[in-house]
C-alpha positions as CSV (number, residue, x, y, z in Angstrom):
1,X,29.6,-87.9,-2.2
2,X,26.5,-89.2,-4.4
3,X,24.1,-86.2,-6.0
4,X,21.2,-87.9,-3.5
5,X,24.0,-87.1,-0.2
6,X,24.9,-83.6,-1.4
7,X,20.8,-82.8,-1.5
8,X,20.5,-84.4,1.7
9,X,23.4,-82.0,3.6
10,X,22.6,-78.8,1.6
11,X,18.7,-79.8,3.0
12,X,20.3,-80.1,6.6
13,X,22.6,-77.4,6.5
14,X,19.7,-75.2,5.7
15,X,17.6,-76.0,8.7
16,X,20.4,-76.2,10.5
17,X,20.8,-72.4,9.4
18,X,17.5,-71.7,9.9
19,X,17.2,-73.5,13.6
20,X,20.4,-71.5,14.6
21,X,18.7,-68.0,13.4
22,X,15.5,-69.0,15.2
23,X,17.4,-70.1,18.5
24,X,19.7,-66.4,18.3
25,X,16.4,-64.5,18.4
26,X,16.8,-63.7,14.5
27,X,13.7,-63.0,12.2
28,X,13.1,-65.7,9.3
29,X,13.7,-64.5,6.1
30,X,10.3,-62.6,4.9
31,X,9.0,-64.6,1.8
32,X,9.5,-62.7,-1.7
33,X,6.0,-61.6,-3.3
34,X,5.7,-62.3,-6.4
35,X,3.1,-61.4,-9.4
36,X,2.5,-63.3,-12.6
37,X,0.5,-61.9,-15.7
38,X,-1.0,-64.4,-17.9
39,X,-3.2,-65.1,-21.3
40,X,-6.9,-65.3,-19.9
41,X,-7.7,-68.8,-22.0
42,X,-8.1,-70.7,-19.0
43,X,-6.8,-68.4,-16.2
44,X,-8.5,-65.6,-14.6
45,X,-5.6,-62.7,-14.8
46,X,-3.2,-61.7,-12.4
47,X,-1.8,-64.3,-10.2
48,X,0.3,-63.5,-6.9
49,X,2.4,-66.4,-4.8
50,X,5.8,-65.8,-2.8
51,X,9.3,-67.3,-2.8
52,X,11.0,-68.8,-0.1
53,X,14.7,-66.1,-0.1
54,X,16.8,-69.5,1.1
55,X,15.4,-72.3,-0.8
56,X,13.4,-71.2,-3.8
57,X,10.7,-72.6,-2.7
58,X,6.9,-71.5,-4.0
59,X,3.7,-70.9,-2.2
60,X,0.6,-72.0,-4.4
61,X,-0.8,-69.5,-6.6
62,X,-3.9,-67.2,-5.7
63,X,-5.8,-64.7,-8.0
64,X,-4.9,-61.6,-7.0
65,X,-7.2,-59.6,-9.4
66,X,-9.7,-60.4,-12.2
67,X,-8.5,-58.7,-15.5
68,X,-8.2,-59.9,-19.5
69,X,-5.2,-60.7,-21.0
70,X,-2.7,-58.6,-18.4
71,X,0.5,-60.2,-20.6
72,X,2.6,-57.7,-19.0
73,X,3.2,-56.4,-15.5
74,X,4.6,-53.5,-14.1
75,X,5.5,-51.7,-10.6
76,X,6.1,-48.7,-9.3
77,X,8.8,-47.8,-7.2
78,X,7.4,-48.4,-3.6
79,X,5.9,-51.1,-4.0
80,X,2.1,-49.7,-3.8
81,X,0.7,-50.4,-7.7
82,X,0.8,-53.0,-10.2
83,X,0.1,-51.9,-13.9
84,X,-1.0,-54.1,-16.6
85,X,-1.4,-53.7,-20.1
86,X,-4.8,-55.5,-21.3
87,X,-3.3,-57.2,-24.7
88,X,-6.4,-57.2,-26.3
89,X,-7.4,-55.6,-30.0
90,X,-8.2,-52.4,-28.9
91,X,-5.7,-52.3,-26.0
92,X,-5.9,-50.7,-22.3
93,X,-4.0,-50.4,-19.3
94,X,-5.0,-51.4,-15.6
95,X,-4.0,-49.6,-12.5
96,X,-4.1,-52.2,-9.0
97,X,-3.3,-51.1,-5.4
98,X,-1.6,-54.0,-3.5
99,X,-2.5,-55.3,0.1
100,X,0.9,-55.8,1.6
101,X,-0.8,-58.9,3.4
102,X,-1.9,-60.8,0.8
103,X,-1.1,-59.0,-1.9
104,X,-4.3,-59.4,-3.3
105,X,-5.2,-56.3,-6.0
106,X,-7.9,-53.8,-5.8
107,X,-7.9,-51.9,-9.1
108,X,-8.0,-47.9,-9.2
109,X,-9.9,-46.1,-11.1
110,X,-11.0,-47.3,-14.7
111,X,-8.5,-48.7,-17.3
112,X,-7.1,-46.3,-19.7
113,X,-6.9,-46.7,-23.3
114,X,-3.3,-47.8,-24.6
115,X,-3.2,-45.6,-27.7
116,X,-3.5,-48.7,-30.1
117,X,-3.5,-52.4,-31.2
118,X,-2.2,-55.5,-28.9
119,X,-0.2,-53.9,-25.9
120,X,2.6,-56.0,-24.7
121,X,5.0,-54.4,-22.9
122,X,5.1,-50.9,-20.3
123,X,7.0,-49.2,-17.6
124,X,6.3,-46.8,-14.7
125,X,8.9,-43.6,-14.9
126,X,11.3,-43.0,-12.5
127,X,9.8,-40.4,-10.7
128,X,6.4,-42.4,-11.1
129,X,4.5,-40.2,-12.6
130,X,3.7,-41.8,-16.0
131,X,3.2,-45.3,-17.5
132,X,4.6,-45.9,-21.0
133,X,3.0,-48.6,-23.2
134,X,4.3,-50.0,-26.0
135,X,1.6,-51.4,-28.8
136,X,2.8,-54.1,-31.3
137,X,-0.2,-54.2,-33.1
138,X,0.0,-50.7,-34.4
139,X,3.5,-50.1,-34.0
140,X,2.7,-46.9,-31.3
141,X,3.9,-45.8,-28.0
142,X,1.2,-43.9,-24.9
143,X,1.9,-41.9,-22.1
144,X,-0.7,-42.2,-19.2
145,X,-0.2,-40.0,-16.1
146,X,-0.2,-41.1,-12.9
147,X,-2.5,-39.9,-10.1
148,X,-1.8,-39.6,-6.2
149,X,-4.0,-42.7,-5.5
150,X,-2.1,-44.7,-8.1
151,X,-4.8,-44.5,-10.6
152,X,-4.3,-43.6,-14.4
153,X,-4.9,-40.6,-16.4
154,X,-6.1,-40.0,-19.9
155,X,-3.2,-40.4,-22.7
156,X,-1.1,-37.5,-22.7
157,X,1.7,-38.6,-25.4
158,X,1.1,-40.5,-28.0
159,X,4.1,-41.5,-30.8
160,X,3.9,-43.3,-33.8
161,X,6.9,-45.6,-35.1
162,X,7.6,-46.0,-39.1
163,X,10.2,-48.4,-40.7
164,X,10.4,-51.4,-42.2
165,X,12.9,-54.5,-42.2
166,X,13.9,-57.3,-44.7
167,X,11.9,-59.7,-42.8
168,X,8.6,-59.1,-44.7
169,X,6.5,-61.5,-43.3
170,X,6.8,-59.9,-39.9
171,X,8.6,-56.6,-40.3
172,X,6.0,-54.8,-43.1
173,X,5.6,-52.4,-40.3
174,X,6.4,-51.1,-37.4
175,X,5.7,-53.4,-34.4
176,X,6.6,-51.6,-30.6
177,X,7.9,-54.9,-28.6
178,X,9.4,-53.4,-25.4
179,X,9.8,-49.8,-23.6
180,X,12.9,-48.8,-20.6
181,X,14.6,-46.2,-19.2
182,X,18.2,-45.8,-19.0
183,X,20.1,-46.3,-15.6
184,X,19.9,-42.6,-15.1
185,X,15.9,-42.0,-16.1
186,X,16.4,-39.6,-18.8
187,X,16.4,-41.6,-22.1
188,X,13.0,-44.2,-23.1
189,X,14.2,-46.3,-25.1
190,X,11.8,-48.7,-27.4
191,X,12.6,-52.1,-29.5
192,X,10.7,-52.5,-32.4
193,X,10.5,-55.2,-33.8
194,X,9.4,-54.6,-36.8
195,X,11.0,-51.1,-37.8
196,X,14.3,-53.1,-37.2
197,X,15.1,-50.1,-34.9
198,X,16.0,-49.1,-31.0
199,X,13.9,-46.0,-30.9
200,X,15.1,-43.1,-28.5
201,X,12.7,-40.3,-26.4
202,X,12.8,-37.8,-23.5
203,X,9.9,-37.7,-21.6
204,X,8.8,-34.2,-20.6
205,X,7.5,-35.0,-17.5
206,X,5.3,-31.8,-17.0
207,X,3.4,-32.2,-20.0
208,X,3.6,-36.0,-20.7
209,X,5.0,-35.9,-23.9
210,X,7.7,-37.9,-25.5
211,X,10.3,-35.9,-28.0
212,X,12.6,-37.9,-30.0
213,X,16.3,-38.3,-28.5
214,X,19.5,-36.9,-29.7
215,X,19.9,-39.8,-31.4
216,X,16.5,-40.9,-32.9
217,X,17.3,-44.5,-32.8
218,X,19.6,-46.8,-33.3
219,X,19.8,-49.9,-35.3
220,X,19.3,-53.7,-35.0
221,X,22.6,-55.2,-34.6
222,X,22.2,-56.9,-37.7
223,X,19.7,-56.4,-40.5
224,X,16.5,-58.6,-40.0
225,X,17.4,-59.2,-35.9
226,X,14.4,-58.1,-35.2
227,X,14.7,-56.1,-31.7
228,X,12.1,-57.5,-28.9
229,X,13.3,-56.6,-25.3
230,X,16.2,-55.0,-23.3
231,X,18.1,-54.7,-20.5
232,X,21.0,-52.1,-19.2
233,X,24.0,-53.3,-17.0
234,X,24.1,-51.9,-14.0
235,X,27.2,-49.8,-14.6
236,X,24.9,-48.1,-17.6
237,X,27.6,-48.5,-19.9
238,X,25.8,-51.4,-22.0
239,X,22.8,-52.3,-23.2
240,X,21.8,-55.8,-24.0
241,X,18.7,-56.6,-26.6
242,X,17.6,-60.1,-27.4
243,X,15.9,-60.0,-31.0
244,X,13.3,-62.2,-31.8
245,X,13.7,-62.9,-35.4
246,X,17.0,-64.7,-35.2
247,X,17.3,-65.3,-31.5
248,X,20.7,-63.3,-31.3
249,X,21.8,-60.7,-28.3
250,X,23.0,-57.6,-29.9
251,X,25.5,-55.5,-28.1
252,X,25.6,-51.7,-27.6
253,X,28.1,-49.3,-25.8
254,X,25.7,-46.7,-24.1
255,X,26.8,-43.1,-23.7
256,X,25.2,-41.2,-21.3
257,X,26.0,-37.9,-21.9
258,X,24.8,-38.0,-25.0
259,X,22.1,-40.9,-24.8
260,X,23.7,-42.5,-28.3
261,X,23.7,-46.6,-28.7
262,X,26.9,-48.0,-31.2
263,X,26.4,-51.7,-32.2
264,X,29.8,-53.4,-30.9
265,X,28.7,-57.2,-30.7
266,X,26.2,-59.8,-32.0
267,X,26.1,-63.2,-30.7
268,X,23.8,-66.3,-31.0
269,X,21.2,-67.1,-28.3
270,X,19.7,-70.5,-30.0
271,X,18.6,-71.6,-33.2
272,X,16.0,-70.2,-35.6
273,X,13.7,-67.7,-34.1
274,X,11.7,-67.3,-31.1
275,X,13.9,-64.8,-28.5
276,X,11.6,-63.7,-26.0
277,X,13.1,-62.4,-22.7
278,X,16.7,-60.5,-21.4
279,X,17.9,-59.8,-18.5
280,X,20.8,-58.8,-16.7
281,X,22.7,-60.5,-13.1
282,X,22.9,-57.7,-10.2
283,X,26.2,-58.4,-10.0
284,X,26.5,-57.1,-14.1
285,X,28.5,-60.7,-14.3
286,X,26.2,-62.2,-16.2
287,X,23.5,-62.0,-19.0
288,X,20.3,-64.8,-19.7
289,X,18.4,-64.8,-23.1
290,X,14.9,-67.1,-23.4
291,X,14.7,-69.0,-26.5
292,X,11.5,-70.0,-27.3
293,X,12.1,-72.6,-30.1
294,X,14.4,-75.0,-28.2
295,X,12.9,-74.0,-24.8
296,X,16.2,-73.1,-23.4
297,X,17.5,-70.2,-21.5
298,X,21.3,-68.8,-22.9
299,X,23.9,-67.9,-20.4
300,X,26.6,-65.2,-20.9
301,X,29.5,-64.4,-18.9
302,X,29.9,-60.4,-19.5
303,X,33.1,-58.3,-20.0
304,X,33.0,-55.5,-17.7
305,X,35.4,-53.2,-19.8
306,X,33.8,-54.1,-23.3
307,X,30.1,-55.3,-22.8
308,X,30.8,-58.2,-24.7
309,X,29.5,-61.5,-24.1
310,X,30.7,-65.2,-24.1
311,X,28.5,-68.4,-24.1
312,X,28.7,-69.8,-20.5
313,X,25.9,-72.7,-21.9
314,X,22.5,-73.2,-22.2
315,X,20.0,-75.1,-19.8
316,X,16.7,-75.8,-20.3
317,X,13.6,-73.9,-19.2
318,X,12.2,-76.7,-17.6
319,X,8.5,-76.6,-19.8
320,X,7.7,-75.2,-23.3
321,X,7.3,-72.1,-24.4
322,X,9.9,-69.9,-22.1
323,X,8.3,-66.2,-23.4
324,X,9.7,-64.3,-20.2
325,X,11.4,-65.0,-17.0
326,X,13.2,-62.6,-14.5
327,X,16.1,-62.5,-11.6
328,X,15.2,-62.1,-8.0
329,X,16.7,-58.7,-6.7
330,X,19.1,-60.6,-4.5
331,X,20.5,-62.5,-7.7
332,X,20.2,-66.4,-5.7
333,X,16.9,-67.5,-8.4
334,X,15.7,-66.8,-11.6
335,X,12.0,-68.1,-12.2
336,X,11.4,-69.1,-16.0
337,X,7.8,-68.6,-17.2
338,X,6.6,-70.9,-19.3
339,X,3.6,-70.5,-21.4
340,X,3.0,-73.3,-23.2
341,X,3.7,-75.7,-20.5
342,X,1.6,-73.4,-18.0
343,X,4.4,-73.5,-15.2
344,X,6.8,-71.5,-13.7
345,X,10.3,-73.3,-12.9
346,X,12.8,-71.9,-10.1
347,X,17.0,-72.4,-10.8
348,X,19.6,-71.4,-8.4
349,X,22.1,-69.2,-10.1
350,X,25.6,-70.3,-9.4
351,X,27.1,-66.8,-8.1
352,X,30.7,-68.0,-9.7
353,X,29.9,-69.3,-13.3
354,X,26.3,-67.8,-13.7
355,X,24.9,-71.3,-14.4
356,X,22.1,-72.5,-13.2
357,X,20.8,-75.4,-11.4
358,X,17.0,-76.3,-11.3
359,X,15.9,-76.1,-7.3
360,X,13.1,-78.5,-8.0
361,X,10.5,-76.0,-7.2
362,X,7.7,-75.3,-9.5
363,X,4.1,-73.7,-10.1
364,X,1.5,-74.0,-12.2
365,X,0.0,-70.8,-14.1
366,X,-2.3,-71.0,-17.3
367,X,-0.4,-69.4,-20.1
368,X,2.4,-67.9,-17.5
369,X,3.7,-64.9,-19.8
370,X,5.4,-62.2,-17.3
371,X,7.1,-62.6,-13.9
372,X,7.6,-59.9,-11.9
373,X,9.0,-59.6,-8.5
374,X,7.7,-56.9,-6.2
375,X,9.9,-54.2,-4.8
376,X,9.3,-54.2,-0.9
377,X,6.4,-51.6,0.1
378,X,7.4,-48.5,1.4
């Protein structure tokens, strides 16, 4: 069977799906919303459009609210607020409440400041009570409390990072690149970049404040790595960082009890430098690394008793410039983001090999930098 026939039968077996749903009475699949932060150079700010759960495919993008430079998005829980981080020199955060029809934005109350220089990365708590920014520019992390209509506080709990690494053109300082809790919400952890360092808090969630963690932090997995973003399996045992510098993944083992990362595996992404994103399959199966440089996007197969990886292969982003990209929570698509192409490119993971296969379905976003899918409203 030609490539052209097996497009034309998965094409008919699909409405042929979908016609025998319809004619049992069952509801279509609802369409998957869908948020995208950008660089305001040519776009506006926040873009929304939806996915298509069968085929992948993508409605045309809308503004869904006016804001500069939201490079980073997050949600909380329910599915009632986006929150951006406003990368700008003297950096805030923005609070939106989403209209579950059109998922337009309506922002709540005013942004906050983000306790320094160039935010680029956050996350809402797990009892949603607080955002936490991370700052590159100054190397700092913010708490901002969360109020009852979704709207952010004043900073409650700021933190500054200190280190160097042997990178001196870009690691003279500490440089906060990425902020997450761990499966069970009671360690932050936060990559910098520049300190060379996987810093460790506990958030006191009554006073906003961030102490540091049994184990203050952790290092890069090998000098000079450069630690940018991260991502947990979903047993918790493992924790997965792509580092910038050299475009490798570094390994940890994860212990729970005592919230303590040990280095057990560092393996190559791409060439050069330019890691951006990480994340990890549902399923824990597999792991995908963005590589900026040669615009690709690295496959792993995982080991469920060790953590450790093995190269599955690389395909290509599909545009220029792949800084993030992220898994749809049933685990069928990734979307890559591409923000030097201005596009956003849809693959169809391969549930048996992790591989993925480019749907054909695309979008085009100025300066696309942050993908986030929404959790259903509650």
């Amino acid at each position: 069977m030609s490539l052209w026939q097996s497009g034309v039968w998965l094409a008919a077996s699909v409405g042929l799906v979908a016609a025998v749903a319809a004619a049992a009475g069952e509801p279509a699949a609802k369409p998957v919303r869908i948020y995208v932060g950008t660089y305001t150079v040519k776009s506006k700010g926040i873009y929304t459009l939806t996915m298509d759960p069968v085929t992948g495919a993508l409605s045309a993008p809308e503004v869904a609210a006016e804001t500069s430079n939201p490079s980073f998005l997050a949600a909380d829980a329910a599915g009632r607020f986006v929150y951006a981080v406003n990368e700008n020199g003297a950096g805030s955060v923005s609070a939106f409440a989403v209209a579950a029809d059109t998922g337009r934005l309506t922002a709540v109350g005013k942004p906050q400041p983000s306790g320094g220089g160039a935010p680029c990365h956050l996350v809402v708590d797990p009892a949603g009570k607080h955002v936490i920014v991370a700052n590159y520019g100054s190397g700092t992390l913010e708490v901002l409390p969360i109020g009852k209509d979704g709207s952010l506080g004043a900073p409650t709990g700021a933190v500054q990072h200190a280190g160097t690494g042997p990178n001196r053109g870009r690691q003279e300082g500490p440089h906060a690149h990425c902020v997450g809790f761990d499966p069970a919400g009671k360690v932050l952890l936060a990559a910098d970049l520049g300190a060379d360092k996987v810093f460790e808090y506990r958030l006191d969630e009554g006073t906003g404040r961030l102490s540091p963690g049994a184990q203050p932090f952790a290092p890069a997995a090998t000098a000079g790595a450069g630690p940018r973003h991260l991502a947990f399996s979903p047993s918790g045992k493992f924790l997965y960082i792509i580092n910038e510098l050299n475009s490798t993944v570094g390994v940890y083992a994860y212990d729970a009890s005592r919230g303590s990362l040990t280095v057990v595996q560092s393996v190559a992404a791409g060439e050069g430098g330019g890691g951006a994103e990480i994340a990890v399959h549902p399923s824990g199966k597999f792991v995908y690394a963005s590589v900026r440089g040669p615009n690709h996007i690295a496959i792993f197969s995982a080991d469920a008793a060790t953590g450790k990886l093995t190269a599955v292969g690389r395909e290509s982003s599909g545009g220029a410039g792949p800084r993030h990209f992220a898994i749809d929570p049933s685990g069928e698509f990734l979307i890559a983001a591409n923000q030097d192409s201005d596009n956003l490119v849809v693959f169809r993971i391969d549930p048996a090999t992790g591989k993925l296969k480019a749907t054909g379905a695309k979008a085009s976003v100025s300066k696309a930098v942050c993908v986030l899918f929404m959790p259903p409203a509650k």
